[in-house]
N, C-alpha and C positions, 0 to 999 in steps of 0.2 A: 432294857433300862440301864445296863451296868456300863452300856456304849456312852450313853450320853456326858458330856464334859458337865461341872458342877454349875457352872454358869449359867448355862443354856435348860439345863432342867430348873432351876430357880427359876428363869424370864420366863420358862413354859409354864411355870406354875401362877405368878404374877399374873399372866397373859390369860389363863384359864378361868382365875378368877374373876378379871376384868371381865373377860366376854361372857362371865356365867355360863360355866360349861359344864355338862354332867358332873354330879356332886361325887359320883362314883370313879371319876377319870381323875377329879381335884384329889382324890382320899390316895389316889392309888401312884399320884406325884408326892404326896406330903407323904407316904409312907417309905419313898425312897428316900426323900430327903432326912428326913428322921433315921434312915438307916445306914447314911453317910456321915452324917452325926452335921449336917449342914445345918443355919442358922434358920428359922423363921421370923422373919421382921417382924416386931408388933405392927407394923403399919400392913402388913398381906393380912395378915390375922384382924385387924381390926376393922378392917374393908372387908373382909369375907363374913366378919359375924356382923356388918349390918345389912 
């Protein structure tokens, strides 16, 4: 995960969302991103909780 540029793990997160990809592969993107201290758009969050 520590490979990934910050970019690119963002659009994979986006990307997973979109396609509705295991809820456990979206937790386990949001939890890096949280640990890079990267932003979450209200608009990936708001598209994921509907």
């Amino acid at each position: 995960m520590e490979n990934l540029v910050d970019e690119l793990l963002l659009a994979s997160y986006d990307k997973a969302i979109k396609l509705n990809l295991e809820r456990e592969f979206i937790l386990i993107l949001e939890k890096e991103i949280k640990r890079r201290g990267l932003p979450l758009t209200s608009t990936l969050i708001k598209y994921y909780m509907e």
